[in-house]
BASEDO-19236 format. One line per field, with one value per residue (C-alpha): x, y, z; residue in one letter; residue number from 1; chain. Coordinates in pm, 1 decimal. Example, Ala and Ser with C-alpha at 12.3 -4.5 7.8 and 13.67 -1.06 7.14 Angstrom:
BEGIN
xx = c(1230.0	1367.0)
yy = c(-450.0	-106.0)
zz = c(780.0	714.0)
res = c(A	S)
n = c(1	2)
chain = c(A	A)
//
This chain:
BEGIN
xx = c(144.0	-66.6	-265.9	-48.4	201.5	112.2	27.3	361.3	495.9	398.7	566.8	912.9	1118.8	1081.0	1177.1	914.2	630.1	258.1	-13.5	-320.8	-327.7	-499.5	-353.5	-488.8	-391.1	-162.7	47.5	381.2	705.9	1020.3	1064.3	1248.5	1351.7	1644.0	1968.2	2322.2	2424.3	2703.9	2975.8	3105.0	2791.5	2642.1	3014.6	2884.6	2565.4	2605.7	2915.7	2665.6	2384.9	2660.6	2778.1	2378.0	2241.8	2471.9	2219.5	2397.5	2621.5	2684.9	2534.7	2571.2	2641.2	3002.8	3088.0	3042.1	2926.7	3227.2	3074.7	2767.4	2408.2	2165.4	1944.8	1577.5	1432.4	1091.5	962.7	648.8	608.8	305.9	217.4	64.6	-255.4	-160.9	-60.5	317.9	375.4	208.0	492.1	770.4	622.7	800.4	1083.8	1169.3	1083.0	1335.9	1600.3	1469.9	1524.0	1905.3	1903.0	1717.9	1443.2	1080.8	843.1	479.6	299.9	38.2	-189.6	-378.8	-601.7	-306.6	-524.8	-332.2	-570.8	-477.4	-90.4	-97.6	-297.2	-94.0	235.7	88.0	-14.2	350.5	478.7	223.5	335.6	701.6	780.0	1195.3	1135.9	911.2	934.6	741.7	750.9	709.5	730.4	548.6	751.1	462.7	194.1	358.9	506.9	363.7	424.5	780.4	813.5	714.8	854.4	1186.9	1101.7	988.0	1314.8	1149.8	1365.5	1201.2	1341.8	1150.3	1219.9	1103.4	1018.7	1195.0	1213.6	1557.7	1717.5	1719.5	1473.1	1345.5	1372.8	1658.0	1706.3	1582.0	1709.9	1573.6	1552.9	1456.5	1838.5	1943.0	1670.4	1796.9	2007.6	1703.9	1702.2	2021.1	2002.9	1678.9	1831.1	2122.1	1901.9	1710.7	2002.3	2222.4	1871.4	1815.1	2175.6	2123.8	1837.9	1564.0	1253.0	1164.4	842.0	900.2	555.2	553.6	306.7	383.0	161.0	450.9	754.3	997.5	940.1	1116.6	1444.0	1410.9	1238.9	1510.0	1798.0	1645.7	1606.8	1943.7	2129.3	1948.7	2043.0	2435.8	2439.6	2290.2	2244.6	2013.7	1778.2	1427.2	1245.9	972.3	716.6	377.1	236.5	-60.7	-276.7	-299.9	-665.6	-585.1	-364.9	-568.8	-800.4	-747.9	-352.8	-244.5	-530.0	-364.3	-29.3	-141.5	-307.5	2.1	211.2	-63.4	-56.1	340.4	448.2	839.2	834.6	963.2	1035.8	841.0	1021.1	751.3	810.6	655.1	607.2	313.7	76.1	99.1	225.2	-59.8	-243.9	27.2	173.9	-223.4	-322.8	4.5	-65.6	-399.3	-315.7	-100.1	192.8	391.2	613.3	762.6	708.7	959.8	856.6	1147.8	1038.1	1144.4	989.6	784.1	495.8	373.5	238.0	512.7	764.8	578.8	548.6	955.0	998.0	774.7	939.5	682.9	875.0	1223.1	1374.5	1308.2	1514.2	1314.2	1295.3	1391.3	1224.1	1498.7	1754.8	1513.6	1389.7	1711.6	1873.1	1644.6	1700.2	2062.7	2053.2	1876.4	2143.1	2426.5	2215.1	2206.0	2537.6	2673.3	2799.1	2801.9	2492.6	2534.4	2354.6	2364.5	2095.6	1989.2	2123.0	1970.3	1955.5	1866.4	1683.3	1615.3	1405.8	1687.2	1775.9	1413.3	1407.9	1237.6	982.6	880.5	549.0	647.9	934.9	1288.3	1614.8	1849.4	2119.1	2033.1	2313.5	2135.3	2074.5	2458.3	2616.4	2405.0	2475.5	2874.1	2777.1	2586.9	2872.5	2595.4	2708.2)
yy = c(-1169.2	-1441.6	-1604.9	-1913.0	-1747.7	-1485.9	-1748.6	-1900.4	-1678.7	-1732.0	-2031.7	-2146.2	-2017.2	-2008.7	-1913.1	-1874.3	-2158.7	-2095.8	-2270.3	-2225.3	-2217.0	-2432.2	-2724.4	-3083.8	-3428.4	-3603.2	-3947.7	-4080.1	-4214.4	-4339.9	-4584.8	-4856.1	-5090.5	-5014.5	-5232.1	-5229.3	-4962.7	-4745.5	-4668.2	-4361.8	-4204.6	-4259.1	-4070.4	-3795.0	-3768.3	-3752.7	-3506.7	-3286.0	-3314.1	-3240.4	-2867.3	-2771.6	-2826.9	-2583.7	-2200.2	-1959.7	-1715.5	-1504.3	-1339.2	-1474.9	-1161.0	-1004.0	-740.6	-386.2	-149.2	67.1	399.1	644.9	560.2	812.6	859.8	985.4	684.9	560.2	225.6	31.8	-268.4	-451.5	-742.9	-1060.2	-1138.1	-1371.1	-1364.4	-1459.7	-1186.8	-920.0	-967.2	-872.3	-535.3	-416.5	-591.7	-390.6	-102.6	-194.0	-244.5	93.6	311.7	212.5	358.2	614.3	525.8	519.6	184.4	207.1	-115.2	-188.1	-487.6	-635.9	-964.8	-1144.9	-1094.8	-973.9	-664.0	-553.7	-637.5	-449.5	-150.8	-124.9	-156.5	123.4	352.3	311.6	434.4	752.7	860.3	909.4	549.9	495.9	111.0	-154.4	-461.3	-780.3	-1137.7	-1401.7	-1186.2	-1286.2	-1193.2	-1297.0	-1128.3	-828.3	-749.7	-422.3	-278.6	-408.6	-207.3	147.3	77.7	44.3	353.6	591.8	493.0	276.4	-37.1	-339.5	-625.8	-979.0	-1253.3	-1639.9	-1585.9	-1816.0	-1469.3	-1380.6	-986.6	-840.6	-644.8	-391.8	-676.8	-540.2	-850.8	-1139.4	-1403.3	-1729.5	-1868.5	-2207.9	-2299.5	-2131.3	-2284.7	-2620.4	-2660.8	-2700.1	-3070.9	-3191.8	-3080.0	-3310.4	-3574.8	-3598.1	-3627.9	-3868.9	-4091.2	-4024.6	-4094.9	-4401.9	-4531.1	-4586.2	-4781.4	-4548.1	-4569.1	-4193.2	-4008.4	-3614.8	-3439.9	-3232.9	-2938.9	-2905.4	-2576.1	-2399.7	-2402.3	-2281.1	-2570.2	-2822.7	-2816.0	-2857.3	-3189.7	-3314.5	-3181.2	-3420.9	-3727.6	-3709.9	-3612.0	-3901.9	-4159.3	-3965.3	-4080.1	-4406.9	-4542.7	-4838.5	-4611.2	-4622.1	-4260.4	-4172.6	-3879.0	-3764.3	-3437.9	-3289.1	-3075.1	-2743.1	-2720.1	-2984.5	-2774.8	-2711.0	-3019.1	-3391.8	-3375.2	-3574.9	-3833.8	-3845.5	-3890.5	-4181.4	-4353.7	-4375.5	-4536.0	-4763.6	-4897.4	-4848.2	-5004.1	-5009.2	-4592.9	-4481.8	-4112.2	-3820.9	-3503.6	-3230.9	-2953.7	-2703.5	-2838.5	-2596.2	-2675.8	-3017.5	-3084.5	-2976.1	-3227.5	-3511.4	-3604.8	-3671.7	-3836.1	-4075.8	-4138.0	-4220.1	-4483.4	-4678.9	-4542.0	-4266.6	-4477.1	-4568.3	-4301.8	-4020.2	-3609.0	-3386.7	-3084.3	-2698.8	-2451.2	-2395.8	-2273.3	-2276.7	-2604.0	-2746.4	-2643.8	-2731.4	-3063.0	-3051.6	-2983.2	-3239.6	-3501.6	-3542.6	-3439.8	-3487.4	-3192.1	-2872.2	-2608.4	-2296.0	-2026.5	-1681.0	-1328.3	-1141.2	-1272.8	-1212.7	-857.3	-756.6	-905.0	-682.0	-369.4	-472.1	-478.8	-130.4	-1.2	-101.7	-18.1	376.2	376.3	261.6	-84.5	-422.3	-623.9	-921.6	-1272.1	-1414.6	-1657.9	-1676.7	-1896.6	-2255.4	-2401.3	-2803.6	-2727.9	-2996.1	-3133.3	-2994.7	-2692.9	-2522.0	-2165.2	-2103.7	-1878.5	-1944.3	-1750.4	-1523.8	-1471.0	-1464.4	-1460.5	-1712.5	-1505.3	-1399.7	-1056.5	-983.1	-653.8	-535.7	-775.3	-587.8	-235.6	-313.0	-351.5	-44.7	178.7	257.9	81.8)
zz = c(-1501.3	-1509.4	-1243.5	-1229.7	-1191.2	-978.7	-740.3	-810.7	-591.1	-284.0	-159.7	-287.2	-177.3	-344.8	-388.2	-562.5	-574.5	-521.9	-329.3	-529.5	-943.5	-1219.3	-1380.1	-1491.8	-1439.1	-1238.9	-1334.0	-1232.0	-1380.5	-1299.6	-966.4	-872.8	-567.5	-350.8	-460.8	-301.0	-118.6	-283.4	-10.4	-261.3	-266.2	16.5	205.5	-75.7	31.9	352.5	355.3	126.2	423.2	695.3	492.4	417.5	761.9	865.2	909.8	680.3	814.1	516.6	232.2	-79.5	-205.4	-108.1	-355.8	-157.4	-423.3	-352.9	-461.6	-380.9	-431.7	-480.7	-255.9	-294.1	-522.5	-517.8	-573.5	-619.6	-516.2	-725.1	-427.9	-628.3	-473.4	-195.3	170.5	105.1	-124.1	100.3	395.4	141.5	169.3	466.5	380.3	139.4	289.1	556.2	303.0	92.4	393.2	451.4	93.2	167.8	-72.5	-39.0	-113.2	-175.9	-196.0	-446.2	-355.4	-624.9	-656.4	-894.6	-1185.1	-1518.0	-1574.6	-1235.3	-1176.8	-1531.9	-1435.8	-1154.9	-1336.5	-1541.9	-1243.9	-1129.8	-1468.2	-1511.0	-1098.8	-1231.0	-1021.7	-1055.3	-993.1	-982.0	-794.7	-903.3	-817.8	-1059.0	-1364.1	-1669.9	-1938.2	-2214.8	-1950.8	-1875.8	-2265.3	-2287.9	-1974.6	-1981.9	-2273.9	-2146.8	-1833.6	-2055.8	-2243.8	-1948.0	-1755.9	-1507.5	-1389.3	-1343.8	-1064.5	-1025.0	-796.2	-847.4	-1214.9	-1524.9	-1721.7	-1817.3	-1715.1	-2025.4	-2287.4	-1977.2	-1723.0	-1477.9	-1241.0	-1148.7	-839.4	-665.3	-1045.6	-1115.2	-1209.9	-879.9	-733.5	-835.5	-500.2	-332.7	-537.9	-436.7	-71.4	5.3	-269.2	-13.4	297.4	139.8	58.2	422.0	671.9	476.6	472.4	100.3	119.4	-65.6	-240.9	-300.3	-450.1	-554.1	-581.1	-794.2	-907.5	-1274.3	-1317.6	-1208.8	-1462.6	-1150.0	-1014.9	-1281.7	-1206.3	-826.2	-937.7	-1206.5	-980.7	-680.3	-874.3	-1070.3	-771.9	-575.3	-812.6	-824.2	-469.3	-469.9	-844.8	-635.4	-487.1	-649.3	-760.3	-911.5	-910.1	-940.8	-1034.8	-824.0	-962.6	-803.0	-799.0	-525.7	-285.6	31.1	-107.5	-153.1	-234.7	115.1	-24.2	-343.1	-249.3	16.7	-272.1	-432.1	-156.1	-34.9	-471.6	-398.5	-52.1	-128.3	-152.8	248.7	144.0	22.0	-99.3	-172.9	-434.8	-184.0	185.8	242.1	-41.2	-38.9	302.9	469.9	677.2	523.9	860.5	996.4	659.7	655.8	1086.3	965.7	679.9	885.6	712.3	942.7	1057.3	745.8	547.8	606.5	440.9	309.5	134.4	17.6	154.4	469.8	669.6	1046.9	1061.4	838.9	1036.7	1375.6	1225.2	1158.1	1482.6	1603.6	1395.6	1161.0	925.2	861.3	687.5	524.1	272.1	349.8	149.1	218.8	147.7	343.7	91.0	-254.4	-103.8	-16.5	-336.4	-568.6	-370.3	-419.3	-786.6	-821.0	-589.0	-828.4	-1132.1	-988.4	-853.5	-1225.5	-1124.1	-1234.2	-1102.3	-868.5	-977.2	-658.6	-567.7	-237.9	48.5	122.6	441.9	515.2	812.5	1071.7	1380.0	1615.5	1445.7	1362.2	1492.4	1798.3	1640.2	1311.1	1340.0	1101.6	797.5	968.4	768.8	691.1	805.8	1120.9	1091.4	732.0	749.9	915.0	604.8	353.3	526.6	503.4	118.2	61.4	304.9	517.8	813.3)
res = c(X	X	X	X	X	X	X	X	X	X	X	X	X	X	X	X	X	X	X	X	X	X	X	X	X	X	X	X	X	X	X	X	X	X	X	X	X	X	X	X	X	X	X	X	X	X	X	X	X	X	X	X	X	X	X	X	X	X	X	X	X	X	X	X	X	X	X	X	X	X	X	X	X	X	X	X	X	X	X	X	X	X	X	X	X	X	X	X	X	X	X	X	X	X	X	X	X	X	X	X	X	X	X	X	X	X	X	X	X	X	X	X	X	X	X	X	X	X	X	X	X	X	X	X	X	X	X	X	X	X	X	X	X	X	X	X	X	X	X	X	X	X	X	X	X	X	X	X	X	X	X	X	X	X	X	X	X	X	X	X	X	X	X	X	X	X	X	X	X	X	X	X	X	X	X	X	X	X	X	X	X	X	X	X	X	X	X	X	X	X	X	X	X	X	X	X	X	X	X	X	X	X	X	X	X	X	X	X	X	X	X	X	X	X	X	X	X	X	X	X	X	X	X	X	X	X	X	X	X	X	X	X	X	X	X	X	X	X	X	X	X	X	X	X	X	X	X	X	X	X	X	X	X	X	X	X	X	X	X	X	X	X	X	X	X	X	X	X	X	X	X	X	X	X	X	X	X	X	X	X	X	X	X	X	X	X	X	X	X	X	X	X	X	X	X	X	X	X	X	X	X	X	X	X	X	X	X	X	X	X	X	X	X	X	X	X	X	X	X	X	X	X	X	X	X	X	X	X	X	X	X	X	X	X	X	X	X	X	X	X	X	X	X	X	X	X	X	X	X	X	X	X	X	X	X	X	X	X	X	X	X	X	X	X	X	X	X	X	X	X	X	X	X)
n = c(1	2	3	4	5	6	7	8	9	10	11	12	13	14	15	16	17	18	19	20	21	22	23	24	25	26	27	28	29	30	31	32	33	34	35	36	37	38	39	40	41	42	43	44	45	46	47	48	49	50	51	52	53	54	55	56	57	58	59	60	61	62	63	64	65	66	67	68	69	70	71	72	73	74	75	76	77	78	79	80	81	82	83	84	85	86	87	88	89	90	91	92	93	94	95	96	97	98	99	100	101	102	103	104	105	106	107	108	109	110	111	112	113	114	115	116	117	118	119	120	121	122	123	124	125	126	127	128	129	130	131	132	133	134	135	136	137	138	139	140	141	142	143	144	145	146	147	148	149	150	151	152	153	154	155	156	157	158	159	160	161	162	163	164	165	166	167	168	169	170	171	172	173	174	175	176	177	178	179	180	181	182	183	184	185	186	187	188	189	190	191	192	193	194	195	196	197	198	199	200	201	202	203	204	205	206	207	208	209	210	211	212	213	214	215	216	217	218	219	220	221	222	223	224	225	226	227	228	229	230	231	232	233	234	235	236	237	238	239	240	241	242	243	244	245	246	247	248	249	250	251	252	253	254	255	256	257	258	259	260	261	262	263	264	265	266	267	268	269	270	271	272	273	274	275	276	277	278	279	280	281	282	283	284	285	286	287	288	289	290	291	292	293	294	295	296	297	298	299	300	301	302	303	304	305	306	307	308	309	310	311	312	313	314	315	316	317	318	319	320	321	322	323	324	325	326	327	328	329	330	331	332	333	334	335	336	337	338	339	340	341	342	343	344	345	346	347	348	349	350	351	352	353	354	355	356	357	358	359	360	361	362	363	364	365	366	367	368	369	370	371	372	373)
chain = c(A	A	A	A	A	A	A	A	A	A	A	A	A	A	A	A	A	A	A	A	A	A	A	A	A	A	A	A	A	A	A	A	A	A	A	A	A	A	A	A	A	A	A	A	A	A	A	A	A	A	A	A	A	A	A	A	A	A	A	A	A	A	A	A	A	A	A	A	A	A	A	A	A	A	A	A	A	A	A	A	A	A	A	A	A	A	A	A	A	A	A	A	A	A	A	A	A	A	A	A	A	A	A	A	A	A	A	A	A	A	A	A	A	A	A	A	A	A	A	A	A	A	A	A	A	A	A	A	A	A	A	A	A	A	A	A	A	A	A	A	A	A	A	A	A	A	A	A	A	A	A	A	A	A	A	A	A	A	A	A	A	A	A	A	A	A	A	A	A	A	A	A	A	A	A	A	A	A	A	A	A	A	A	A	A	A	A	A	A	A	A	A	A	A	A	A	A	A	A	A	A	A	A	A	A	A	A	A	A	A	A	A	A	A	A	A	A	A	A	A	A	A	A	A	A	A	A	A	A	A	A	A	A	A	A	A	A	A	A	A	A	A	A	A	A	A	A	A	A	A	A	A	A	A	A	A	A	A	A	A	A	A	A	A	A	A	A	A	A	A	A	A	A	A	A	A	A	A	A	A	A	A	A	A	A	A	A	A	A	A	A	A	A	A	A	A	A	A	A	A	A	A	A	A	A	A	A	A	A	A	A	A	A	A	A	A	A	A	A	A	A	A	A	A	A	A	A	A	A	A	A	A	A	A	A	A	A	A	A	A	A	A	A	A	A	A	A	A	A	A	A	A	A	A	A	A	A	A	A	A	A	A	A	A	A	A	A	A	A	A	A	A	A)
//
């Protein structure tokens, strides 16, 4: 895996989005000023924004397995380097031991000689599975390949690689992912009553990332074909940097744009709200983004922010546990991507200090699957 996109996965929510990697350049295209409001659309939008605030209830996987799975299996789980791959760890384990499966977890710096040495390790200790996020197909070639020929399944989560050719399973894919797009298209559209000028930032180092982007400015102009959009892409050597600076530059040179939808709310969101404040701007500037972090979604709930689709590591951890549980128990696999929630001011959790599930009963749903409740 490379270091872009070992990084990729630890934000999206990914799905799977990163907050540090290298990339070059930034520019913009599209735009446009706000025309006559489309009744049609706008009743679209806003129905869409009504359904997707509501928090999941359900998995969005339903199928119980309907036979035994073995028991006894041990996985390794190859953690990519950052933070926000590092608390899927005992996520997994939780979901192993309904199984009653063991997880090891391998940390590594994200570099390819190590996520490939320890792909390798997992392979020579007799390992029955290994777990990856943001699997690079080109990167990991040769280890996908003996992993295939030793009998040693491999699951991913966040990745653009397609299951196949040793690659078991994958989930929270960029076209699943794509949802994301229309969800903050349609908040966009309904909070401004038609009457947008939007800016997606983008971060084009990370290919998952696309069709979030496309998704939100086709489905924005769907719902209102006067609304302006445009976007920019950041580069990610400016995450944690100057990227609030650069995207105030752009609407002080643009002073129609009033919305901001950010391909991942904790990379470039960071320090946004303060910059905007700053510039004169906060009170006509409104943030949606995907993803989420403390401050981000302390700024949600402060207002500062106006919505959020979080992503979910109970749903991906849980998904790819799922798919080596109907691989063993000689089933067909699920390709369910995970659920999306358009979280709001009034509706942020009380404690988002750490991961918490989109489904709040996750674990009973998924126990009902595996006939282990």
């Amino acid at each position: 895996m490379s270091k872009t996109s070992s990084r990729a996965c630890a934000a999206i929510g990914i799905a799977a989005v990163s907050l540090f990697a290298a990339a070059c350049g930034s520019g913009a295209s599209g735009g446009g000023t706000t025309g006559a409001t489309d009744a049609a659309g706008l009743a679209q939008a806003k129905a869409v924004v009504q359904k997707a605030s509501q928090r999941p209830d359900s998995l969005t996987v339903t199928q119980p397995i309907g036979k035994p799975v073995p028991t006894g299996k041990k996985i390794v789980f190859v953690s990519c380097g950052v933070e926000a791959c590092a608390v899927q760890g005992p996520i997994l384990q939780e979901a192993a031991s309904i199984l009653g499966w063991s997880v090891k977890q391998v940390a590594t710096d994200g570099t390819p000689e190590k996520v490939q040495g320890a792909i390798d390790a997992a392979i020579r200790d007799h390992a029955d599975a290994v777990i990856i996020n943001a699997a690079d197909r080109d990167a990991l070639s040769k280890q996908i390949a003996e992993a295939k020929q030793a009998g040693v399944e491999m699951v991913t989560c966040c990745s653009i690689a397609q299951p196949g050719g040793g690659l078991l399973f994958n989930t929270a894919t960029d076209k699943q992912n794509g949802s994301i797009g229309d969800y903050l298209a349609a908040d966009v559209v309904a909070d401004s009553n038609g009457k947008a000028d939007a800016l997606y930032v983008n971060i084009s180092a990370f290919s998952i990332l696309k069709a979030v982007g496309s998704t939100f400015q086709t489905k924005l102009k769907q719902y209102c074909p006067g609304c302006g959009v445009a976007s920019i892409d950041i580069p990610a050597t400016s995450l944690g940097k100057d990227a609030p600076d650069r995207i105030v530059s752009y609407l002080r040179s643009h002073p129609n744009t009033n919305y901001v939808a950010l391909s991942v709310s904790d990379a470039l969101g960071a320090g946004l709200p303060a910059a905007l404040k700053a510039a004169g701007l906060a009170d006509k500037v409104k943030i949606v983004g995907q993803g989420g972090g403390s401050q981000t979604y302390q700024d949600l709930r402060n207002g500062a922010i106006d919505a959020l689709v979080p992503g979910d590591r109970y749903s991906y951890d849980y998904q790819m546990i799922d798919a080596l549980a109907r691989h063993w128990a000689g089933v067909p696999l699920v390709q369910a991507g995970p659920p999306y929630w358009l979280m709001k001011p009034n509706t942020v959790p009380a404690n988002t200090s750490k991961d918490f599930p989109l489904v709040e009963d996750y674990k009973t749903q998924w126990q009902k699957l595996w006939g282990k409740a």
